[in-house]
C-alpha positions in Angstrom: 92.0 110.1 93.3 92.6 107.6 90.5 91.8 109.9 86.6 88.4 109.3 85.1 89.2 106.6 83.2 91.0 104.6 85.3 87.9 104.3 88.0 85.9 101.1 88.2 83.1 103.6 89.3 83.3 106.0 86.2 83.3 103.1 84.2 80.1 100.9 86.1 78.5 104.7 85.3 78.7 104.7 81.7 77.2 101.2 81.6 74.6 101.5 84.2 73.3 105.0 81.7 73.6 102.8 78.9 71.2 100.1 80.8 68.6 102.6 81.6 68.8 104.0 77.8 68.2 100.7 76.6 65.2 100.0 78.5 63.6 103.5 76.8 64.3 106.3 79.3 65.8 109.6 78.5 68.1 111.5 81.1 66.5 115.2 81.4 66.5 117.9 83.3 63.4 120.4 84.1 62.6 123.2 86.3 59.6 122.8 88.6 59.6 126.3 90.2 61.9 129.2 89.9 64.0 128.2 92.1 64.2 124.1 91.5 65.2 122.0 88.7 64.8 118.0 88.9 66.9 115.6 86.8 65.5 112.7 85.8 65.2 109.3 83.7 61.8 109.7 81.7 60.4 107.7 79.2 59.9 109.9 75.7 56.8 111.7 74.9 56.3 109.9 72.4 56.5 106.5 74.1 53.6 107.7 76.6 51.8 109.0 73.7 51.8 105.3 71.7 51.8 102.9 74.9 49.3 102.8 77.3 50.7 102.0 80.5 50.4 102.7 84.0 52.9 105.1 85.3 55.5 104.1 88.3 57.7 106.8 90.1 60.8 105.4 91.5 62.7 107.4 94.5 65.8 106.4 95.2 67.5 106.1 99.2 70.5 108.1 100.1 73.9 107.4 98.9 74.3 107.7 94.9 72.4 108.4 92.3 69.4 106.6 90.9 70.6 105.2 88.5 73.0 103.7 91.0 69.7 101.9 93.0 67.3 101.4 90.6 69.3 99.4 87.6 67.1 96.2 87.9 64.0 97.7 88.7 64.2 99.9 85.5 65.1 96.8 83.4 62.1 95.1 85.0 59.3 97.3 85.2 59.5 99.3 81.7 57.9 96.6 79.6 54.5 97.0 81.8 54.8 100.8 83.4 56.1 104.1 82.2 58.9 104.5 84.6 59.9 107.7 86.1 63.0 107.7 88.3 64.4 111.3 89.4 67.1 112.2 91.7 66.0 113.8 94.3 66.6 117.3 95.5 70.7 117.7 95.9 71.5 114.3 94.3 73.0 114.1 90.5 72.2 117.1 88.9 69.3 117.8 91.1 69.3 121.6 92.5 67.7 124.3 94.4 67.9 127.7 95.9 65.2 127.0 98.4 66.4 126.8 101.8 64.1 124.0 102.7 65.8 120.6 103.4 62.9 118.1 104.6 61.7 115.2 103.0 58.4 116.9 103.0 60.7 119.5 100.2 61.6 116.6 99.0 57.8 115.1 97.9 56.6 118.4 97.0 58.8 118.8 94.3 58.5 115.2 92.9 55.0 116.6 92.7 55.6 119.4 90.9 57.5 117.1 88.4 54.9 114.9 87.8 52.4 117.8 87.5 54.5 119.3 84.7 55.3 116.0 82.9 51.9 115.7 82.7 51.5 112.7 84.7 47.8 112.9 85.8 47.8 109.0 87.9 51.0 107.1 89.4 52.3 104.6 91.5 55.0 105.5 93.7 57.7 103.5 95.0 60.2 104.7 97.7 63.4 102.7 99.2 65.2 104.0 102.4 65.0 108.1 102.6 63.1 107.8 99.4 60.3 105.7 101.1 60.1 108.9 103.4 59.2 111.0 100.6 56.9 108.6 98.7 54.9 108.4 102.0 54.6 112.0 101.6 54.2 112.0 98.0 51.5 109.8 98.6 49.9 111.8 101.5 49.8 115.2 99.4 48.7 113.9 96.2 45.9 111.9 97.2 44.0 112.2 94.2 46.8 111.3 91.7 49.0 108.7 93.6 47.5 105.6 92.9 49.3 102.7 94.9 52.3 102.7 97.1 55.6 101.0 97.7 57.5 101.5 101.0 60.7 99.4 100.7 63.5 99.4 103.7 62.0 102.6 105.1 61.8 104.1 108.8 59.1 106.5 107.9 58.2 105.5 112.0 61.7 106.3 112.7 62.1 107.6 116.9 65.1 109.0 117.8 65.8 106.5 120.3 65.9 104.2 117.2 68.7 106.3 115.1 70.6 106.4 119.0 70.5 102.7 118.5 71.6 103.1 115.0 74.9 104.8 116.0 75.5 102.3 118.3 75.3 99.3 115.8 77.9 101.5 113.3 80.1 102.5 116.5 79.7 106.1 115.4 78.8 109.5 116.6 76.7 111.0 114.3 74.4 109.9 111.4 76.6 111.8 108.6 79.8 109.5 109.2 77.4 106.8 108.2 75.5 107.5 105.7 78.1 110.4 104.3 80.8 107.9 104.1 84.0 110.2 104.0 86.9 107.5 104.2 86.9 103.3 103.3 86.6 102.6 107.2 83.0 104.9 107.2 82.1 103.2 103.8 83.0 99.6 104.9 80.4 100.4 108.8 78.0 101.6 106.1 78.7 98.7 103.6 78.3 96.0 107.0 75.1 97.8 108.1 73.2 97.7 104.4 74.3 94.6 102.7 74.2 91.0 104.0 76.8 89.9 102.7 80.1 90.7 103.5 83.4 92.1 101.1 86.2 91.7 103.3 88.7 91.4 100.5 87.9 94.4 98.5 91.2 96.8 99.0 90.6 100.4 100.3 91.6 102.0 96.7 88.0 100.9 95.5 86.1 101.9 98.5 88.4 105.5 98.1 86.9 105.4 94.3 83.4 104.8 95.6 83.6 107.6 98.1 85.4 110.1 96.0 82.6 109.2 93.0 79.6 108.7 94.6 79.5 110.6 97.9 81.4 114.1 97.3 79.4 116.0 95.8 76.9 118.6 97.7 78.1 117.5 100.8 76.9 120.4 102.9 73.1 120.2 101.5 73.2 116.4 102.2 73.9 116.9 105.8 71.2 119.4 106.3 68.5 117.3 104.2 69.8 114.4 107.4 69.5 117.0 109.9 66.0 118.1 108.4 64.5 114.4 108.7 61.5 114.4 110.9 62.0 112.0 113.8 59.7 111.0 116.2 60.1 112.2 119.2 60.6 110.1 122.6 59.7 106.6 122.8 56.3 106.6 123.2 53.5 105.5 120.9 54.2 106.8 116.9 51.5 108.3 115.2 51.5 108.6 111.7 49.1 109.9 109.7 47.7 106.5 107.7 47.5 106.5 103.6 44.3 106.0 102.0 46.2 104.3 99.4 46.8 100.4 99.3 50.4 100.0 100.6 53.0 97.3 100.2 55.6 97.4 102.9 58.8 95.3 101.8 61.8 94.8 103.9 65.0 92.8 104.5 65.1 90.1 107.2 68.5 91.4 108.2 68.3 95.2 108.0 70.6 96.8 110.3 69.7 100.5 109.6 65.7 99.9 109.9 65.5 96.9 112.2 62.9 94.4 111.0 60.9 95.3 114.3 60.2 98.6 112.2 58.7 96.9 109.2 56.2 95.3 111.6 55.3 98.4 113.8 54.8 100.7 110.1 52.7 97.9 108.9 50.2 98.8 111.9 50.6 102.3 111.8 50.5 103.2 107.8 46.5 102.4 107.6 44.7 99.1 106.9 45.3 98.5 103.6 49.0 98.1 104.1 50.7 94.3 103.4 54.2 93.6 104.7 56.8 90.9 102.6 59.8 90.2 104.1 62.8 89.0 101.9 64.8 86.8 103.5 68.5 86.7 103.6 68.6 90.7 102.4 70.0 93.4 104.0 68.9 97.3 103.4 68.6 96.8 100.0 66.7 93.7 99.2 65.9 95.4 95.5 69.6 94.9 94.6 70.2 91.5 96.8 67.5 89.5 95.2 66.2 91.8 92.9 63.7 88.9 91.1 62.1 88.2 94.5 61.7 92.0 95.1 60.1 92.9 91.7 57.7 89.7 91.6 56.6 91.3 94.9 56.1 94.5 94.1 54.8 93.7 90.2 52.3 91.1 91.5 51.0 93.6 93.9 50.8 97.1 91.6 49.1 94.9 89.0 46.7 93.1 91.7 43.7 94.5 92.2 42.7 97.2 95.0 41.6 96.1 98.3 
């Protein structure tokens, strides 16, 4: 492993923490319970105090960091909402001693958060597994989540579907994907989540992004995977539908969530759901055309309600 200062990674970091400083977010950590603390990117108290301004909760997918997901959404978003973008339970500096590891955990203490950064109304916007636990965020706090974002998210994930899954990557299990350990594992992931393709890259970087970005609390990840509700057998999903209005957003070219997906959640999640599809994106259509994405998802928060 290449020193500190000599990885692209370390260094993309630094810049990436300067970029959500700039836009007016503080990094900070607080504990929710007794037995969970939550790090986060927050605007100051007394920015919330002198603006008023919608508030927007941003949950990031597995993988790295927040900061590492939601770059151009902070950038974007902060001149019209007070952004809030934690990592979630076992990411960054996010810990626990609870033994719980489902996303369902997961949304009860973003709730907590909220509750004790005093945060009485919010939007909430999810991408991948963090569209799992805005669903849930959304389903608990009724009363305080206001409207919802479900980007590049199985929430109506069968198992049949993450069978499928493992065939696309050519792997046994769901860890050696989305736990990359080596460059071949990051590359499958890499092919699967991005449209376009980085063929020349050298293994050294990949090595640096694995060794940076995926190592840490590697046991907990693998159980929050293992903990993931999946539906079970292939017949008809039944989720329980949001009273919310939800906006459903998705890549035309996924290959971890299918488009097929998108379609099926749009029916399921209740009837004041809208699906966009951006085309030409991958699993992370808020990095591949992030102006498309936030136009999207900025034109429908500040919309009116159906």
């Amino acid at each position: 492993m290449a020193p500190s200062f000599l990885s692209f990674v370390s260094l993309y970091g630094i810049y990436l923490r300067r970029c959500f400083a700039t836009s007016g977010l503080a990094s900070q950590s607080i504990e929710i319970d007794n037995e969970t603390t939550i790090h986060l990117w927050a605007p100051k108290p007394d920015q919330t105090a002198q603006e008023n301004k919608p508030a927007l909760v941003l949950l990031h997918g597995f993988g790295p960091t927040a900061i590492w997901q939601w770059r151009r959404q902070v950038q974007f978003f902060t001149p019209y909402f007070h952004v809030y973008v934690p990592d979630l339970v076992f990411f960054g500096n996010s810990i626990t001693k609870s033994k719980e590891r489902s996303e369902v955990f997961q949304a009860v203490s973003v709730g907590k958060l909220m509750e004790k950064l005093q945060v009485k109304k919010y939007h909430v916007m999810g991408t991948s597994y963090g569209g799992f636990v805005a669903y849930n965020v959304a389903k608990m706090c009724l009363d305080k989540v206001e409207k919802v974002v479900i980007a590049s998210s199985g929430v109506n994930m069968r198992k049949s579907d993450n069978t499928a899954l493992l065939k696309r990557a050519n792997s046994e299990n769901i860890e050696e994907i989305m736990l990359p350990e080596t460059a071949t594992q990051l590359r499958t992931l890499t092919r699967l989540a991005v449209s376009k393709r980085f063929n020349m890259i050298p293994d050294f970087f990949w090595n640096d992004v694995v060794n940076q970005l995926y190592s840490d609390n590697r046991k907990e990840k693998m159980e929050l995977l293992r903990g993931l509700t999946l539906v079970e057998g292939d017949d008809t999903v039944k989720l329980a539908p949001l009273q919310q209005d939800v906006l459903v957003v998705w890549g035309d070219q996924d290959q971890i969530f299918p488009l097929k997906m998108a379609h099926e959640l749009k029916e399921l999640i209740g009837k004041k759901t809208r699906l966009e599809v951006i085309q030409n994106t991958s699993h992370a259509p808020q990095i591949e055309n992030s102006a498309e994405f936030n136009n999207i998802v900025k034109n429908f928060l500040c919309g009116s309600s159906s």
